[in-house]
TORBA-174630 format. One record per residue (C-alpha): y, z, x negated; chain; residue in one letter. Coordinates in nm, 2 decimals. Layout:
residues N
REC,Y,Z,X,A,A
...
***
This chain:
residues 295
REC,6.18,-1.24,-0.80,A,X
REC,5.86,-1.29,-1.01,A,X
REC,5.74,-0.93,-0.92,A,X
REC,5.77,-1.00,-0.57,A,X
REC,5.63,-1.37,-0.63,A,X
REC,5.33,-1.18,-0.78,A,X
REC,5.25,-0.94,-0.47,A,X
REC,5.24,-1.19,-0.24,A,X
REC,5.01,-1.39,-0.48,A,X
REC,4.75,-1.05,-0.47,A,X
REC,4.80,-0.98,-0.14,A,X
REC,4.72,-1.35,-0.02,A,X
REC,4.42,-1.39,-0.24,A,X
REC,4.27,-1.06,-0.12,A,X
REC,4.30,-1.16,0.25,A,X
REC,4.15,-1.50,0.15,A,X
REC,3.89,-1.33,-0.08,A,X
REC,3.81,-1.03,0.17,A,X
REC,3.89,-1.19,0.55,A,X
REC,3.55,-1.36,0.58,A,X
REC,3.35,-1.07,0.46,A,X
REC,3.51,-0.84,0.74,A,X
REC,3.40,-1.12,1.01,A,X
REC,3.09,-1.08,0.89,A,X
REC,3.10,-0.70,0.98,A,X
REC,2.90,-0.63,1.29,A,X
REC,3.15,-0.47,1.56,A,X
REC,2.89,-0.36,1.80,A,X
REC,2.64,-0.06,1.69,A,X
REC,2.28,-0.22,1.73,A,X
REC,2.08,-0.17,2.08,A,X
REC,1.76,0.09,1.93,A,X
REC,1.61,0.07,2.25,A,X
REC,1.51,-0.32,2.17,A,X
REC,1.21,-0.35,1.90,A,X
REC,1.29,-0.58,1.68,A,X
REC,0.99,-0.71,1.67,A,X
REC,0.97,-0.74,1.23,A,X
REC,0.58,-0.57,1.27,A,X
REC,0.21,-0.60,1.16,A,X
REC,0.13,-0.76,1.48,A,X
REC,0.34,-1.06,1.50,A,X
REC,0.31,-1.21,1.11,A,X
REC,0.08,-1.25,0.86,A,X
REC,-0.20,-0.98,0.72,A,X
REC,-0.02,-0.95,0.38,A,X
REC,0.33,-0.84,0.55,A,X
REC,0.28,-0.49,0.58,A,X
REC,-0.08,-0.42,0.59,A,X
REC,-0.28,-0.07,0.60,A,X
REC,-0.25,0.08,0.25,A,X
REC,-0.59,0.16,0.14,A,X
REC,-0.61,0.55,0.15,A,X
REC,-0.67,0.83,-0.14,A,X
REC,-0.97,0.98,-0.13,A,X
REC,-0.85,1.28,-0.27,A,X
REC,-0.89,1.25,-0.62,A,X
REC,-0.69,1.07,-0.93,A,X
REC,-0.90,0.89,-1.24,A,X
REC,-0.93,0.93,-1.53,A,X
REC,-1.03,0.56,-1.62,A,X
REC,-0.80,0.23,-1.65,A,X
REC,-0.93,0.05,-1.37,A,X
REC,-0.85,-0.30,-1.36,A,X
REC,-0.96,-0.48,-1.01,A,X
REC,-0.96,-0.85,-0.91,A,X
REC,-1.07,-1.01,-0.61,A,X
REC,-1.05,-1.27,-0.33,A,X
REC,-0.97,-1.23,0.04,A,X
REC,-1.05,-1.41,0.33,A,X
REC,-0.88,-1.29,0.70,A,X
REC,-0.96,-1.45,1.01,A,X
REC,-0.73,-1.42,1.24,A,X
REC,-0.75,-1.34,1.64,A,X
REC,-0.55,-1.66,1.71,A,X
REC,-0.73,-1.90,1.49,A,X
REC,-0.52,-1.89,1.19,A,X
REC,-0.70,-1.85,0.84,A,X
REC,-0.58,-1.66,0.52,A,X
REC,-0.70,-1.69,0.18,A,X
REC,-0.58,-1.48,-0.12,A,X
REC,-0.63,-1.36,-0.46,A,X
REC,-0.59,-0.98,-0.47,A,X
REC,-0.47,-0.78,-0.79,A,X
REC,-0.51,-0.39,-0.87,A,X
REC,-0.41,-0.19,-1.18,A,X
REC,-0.44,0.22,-1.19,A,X
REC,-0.36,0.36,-1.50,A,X
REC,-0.42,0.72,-1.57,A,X
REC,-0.02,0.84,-1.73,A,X
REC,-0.18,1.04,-2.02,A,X
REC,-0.41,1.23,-1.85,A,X
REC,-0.66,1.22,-1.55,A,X
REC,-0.41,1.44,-1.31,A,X
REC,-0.15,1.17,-1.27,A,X
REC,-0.21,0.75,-1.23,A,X
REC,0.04,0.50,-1.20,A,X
REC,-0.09,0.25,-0.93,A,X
REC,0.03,-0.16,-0.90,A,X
REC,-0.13,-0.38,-0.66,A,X
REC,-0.03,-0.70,-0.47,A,X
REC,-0.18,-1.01,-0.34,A,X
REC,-0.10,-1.25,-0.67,A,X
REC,-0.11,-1.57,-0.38,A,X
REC,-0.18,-1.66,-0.04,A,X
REC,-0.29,-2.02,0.10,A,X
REC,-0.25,-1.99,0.50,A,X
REC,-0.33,-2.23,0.83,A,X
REC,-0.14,-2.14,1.15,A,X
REC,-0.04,-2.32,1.45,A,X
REC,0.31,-2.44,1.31,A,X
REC,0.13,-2.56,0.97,A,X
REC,0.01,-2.48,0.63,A,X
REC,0.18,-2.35,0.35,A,X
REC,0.14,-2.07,0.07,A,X
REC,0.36,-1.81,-0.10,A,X
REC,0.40,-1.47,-0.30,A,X
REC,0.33,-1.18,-0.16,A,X
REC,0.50,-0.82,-0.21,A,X
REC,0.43,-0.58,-0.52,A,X
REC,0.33,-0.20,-0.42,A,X
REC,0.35,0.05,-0.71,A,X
REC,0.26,0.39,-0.63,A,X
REC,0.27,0.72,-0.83,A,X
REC,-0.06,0.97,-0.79,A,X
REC,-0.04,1.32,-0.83,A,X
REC,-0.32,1.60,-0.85,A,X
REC,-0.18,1.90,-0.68,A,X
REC,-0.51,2.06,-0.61,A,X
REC,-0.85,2.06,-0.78,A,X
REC,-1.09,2.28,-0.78,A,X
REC,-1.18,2.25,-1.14,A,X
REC,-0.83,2.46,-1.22,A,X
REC,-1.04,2.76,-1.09,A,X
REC,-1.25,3.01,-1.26,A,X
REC,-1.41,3.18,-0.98,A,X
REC,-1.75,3.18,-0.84,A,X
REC,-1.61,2.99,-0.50,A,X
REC,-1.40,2.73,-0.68,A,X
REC,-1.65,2.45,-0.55,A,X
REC,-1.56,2.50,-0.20,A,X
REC,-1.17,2.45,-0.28,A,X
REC,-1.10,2.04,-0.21,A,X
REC,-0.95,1.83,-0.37,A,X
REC,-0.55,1.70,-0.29,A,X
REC,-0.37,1.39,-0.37,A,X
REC,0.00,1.33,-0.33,A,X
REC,0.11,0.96,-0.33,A,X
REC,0.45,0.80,-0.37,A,X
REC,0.50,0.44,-0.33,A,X
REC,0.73,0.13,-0.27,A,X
REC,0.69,-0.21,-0.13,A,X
REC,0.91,-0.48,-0.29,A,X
REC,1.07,-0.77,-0.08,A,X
REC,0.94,-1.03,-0.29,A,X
REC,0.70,-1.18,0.00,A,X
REC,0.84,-1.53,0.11,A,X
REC,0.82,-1.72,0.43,A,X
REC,0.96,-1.49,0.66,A,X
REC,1.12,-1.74,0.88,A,X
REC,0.73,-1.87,0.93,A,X
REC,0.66,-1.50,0.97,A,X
REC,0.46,-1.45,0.64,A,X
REC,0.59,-1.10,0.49,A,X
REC,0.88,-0.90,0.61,A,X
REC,1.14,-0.96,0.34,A,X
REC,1.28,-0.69,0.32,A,X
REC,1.16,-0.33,0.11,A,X
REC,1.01,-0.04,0.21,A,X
REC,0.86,0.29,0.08,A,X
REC,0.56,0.55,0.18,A,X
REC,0.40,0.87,0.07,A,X
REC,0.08,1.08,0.17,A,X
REC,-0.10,1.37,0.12,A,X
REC,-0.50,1.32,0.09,A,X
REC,-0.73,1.57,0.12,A,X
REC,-1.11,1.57,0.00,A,X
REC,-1.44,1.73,-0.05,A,X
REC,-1.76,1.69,-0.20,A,X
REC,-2.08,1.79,-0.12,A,X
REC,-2.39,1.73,-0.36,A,X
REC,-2.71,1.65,-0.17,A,X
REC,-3.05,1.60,-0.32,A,X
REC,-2.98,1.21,-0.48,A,X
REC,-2.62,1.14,-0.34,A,X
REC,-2.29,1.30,-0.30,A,X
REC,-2.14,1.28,0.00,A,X
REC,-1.80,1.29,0.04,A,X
REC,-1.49,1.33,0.30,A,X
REC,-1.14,1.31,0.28,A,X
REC,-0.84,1.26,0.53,A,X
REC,-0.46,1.21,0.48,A,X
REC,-0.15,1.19,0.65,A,X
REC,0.21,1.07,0.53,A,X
REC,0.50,0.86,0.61,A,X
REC,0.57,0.46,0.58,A,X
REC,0.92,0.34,0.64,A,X
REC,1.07,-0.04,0.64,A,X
REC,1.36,-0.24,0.66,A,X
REC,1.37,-0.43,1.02,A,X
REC,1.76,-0.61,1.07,A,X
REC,2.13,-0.51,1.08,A,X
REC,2.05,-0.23,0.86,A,X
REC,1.77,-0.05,1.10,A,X
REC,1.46,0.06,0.96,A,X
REC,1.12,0.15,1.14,A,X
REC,0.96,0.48,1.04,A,X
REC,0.58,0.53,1.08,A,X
REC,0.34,0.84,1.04,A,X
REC,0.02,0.72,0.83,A,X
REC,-0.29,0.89,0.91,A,X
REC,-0.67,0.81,0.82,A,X
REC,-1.01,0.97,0.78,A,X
REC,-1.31,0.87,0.49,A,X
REC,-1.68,0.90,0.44,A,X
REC,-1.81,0.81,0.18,A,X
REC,-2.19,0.86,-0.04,A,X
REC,-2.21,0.78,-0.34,A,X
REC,-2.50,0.69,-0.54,A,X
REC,-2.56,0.67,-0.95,A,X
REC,-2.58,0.34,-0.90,A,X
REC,-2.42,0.23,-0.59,A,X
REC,-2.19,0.41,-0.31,A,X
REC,-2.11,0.36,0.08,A,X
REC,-1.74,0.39,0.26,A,X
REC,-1.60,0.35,0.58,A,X
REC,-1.23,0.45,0.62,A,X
REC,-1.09,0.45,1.01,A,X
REC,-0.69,0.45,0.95,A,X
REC,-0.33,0.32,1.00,A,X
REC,-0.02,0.40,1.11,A,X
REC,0.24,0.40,1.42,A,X
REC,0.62,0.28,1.44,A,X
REC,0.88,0.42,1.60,A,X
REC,0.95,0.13,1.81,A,X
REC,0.58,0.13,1.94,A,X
REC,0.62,-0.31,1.96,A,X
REC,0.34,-0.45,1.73,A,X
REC,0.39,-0.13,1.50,A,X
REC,0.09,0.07,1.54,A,X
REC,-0.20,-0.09,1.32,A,X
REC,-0.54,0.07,1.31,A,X
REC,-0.86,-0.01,1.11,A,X
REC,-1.20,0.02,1.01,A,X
REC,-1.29,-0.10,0.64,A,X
REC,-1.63,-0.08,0.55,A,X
REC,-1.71,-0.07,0.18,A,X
REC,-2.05,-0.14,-0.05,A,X
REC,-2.04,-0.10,-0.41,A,X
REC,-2.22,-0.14,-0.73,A,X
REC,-2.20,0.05,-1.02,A,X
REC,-2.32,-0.10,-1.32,A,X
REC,-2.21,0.01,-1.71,A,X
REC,-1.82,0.04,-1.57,A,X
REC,-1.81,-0.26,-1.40,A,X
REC,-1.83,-0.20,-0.98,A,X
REC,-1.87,-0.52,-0.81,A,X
REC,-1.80,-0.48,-0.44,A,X
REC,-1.76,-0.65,-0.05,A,X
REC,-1.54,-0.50,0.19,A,X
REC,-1.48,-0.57,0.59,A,X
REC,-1.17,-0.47,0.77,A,X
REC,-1.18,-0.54,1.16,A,X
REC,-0.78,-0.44,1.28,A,X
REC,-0.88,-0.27,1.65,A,X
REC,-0.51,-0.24,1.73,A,X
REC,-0.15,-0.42,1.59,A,X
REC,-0.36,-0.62,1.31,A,X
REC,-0.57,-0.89,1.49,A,X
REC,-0.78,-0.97,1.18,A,X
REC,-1.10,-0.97,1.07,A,X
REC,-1.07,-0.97,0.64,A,X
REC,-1.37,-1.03,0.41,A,X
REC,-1.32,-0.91,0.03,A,X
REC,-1.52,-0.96,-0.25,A,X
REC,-1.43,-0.80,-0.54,A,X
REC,-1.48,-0.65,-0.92,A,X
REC,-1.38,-0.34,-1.05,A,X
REC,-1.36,-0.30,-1.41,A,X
REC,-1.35,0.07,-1.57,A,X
REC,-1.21,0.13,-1.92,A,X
REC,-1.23,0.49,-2.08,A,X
REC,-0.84,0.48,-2.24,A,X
REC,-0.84,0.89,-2.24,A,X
REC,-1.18,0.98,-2.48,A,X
REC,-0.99,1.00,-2.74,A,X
REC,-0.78,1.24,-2.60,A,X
REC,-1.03,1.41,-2.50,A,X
REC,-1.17,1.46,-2.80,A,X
REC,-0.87,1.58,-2.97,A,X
REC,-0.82,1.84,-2.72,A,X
REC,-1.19,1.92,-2.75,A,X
REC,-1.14,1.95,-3.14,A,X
REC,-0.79,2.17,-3.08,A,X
REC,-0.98,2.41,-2.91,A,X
***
């Protein structure tokens, strides 16, 4: 009598454990002809913006970068944040470790103010070509390739005020550049294509094809860039961002202070305004010079 006392015991708890959970469970399949409209176009520039392309080429410095943004949105709003970078070359100049986010934003829209955290983006950077790992007389026309693998947390908040996404997402690319050594400056180009993907609702996710082209000349003591890029969505609703960021630089005894200008000609109706200072710290000279001394 207890035994059977006891079975009815588990089975009632699991149907009062378990029953709301299956209610919860969708019963129709999702309608993928209707965007879902969770895109660049329709909420905030820190939700999923452009991610600044490779040029090609990992460092072999710890570059530390802090700055502050300003966007300017089509529709009036404002958007003020502080910006964070880290790139940390992992033991040697062929491979960084890349973490950057917007540390805070302060916003004005039409349904108020506010401010929040933003999403974290790490990124892994491999060299998988470089010139340099060939000894022949044509080794300087051979270019230079990047392959990058990143994530985008879900730590952005506000998304019923449509501020970040909330939900995760992930991305790699392949960049490709050249250099090409003129009488006082280098000029450089690169170009790159990859793959972005995010979480939308009811367990969809939008998948995007990242493109973008750079020019750049660099100077000893300063250097010019202007980067024309983005990426397009599946559902082709407010998923197809497109850019041009203009860059000028300084380079002074490892510190680069810089401006940048971003004006979004499709899917990203800001204008953004960044000033900024990059930091450069030579962490691999001693290594260097024990692999000098080894040889």
């Amino acid at each position: 009598m207890s035994n059977r006392l006891s079975g009815w015991m588990i089975l009632s708890s699991f149907f009062f454990h378990f029953l709301p959970l299956w209610a919860l469970v969708p019963t129709e399949r999702p309608n993928l002809r209707e965007p879902t409209g969770i895109a660049p176009a329709f909420f905030g520039p820190n939700a999923l913006p452009i991610p600044d392309m490779s040029d090609g080429q990992t460092y072999d410095r710890l570059r530390l970068e802090l700055a502050a943004d300003g966007y300017f949105g089509y529709d009036g709003s404002r958007t003020g944040d502080i910006f964070a970078r880290v790139q940390i070359p992992l033991f040697t100049r062929w491979a960084n470790l890349n973490v950057w986010m917007p540390v805070y934003e302060w916003y004005s829209q039409t349904d108020g103010i506010g401010g929040g955290a933003s999403d974290v983006y790490l990124s892994t950077d491999i060299q998988v070509l470089h010139n340099e790992w060939f000894h022949t007389g044509k080794a300087k026309y051979i270019p230079q390739m990047v392959l990058r693998i990143g994530i985008k947390t879900a730590s952005g908040e506000q998304f019923e005020r449509k501020r970040h996404f909330d939900s995760p997402g992930y991305f790699f690319d392949l960049a490709l550049g050249q250099s090409i050594p003129l009488k006082r400056v280098t000029f450089r180009f690169a170009c790159s294509a990859g793959f972005l993907c995010w979480q939308t609702d009811s367990g969809r996710q939008n998948d995007a094809v990242m493109y973008g082209i750079q020019a750049q000349l660099k100077h000893e003591y300063f250097s010019l860039k202007a980067t024309w890029g983005g990426y397009v969505g599946w559902e082709r609703y407010g998923d197809a961002p497109m850019s041009i960021k203009l860059r000028a630089a300084g380079h002074v005894k490892g510190l680069e202070p810089y401006v940048q200008y971003q004006y979004g000609i499709k899917d990203y109706p800001f204008h953004q305004i960044r000033v900024g200072l990059v930091y450069n710290l030579d962490i691999l000279k001693s290594l260097r010079h024990k692999e000098q001394r080894q040889k």
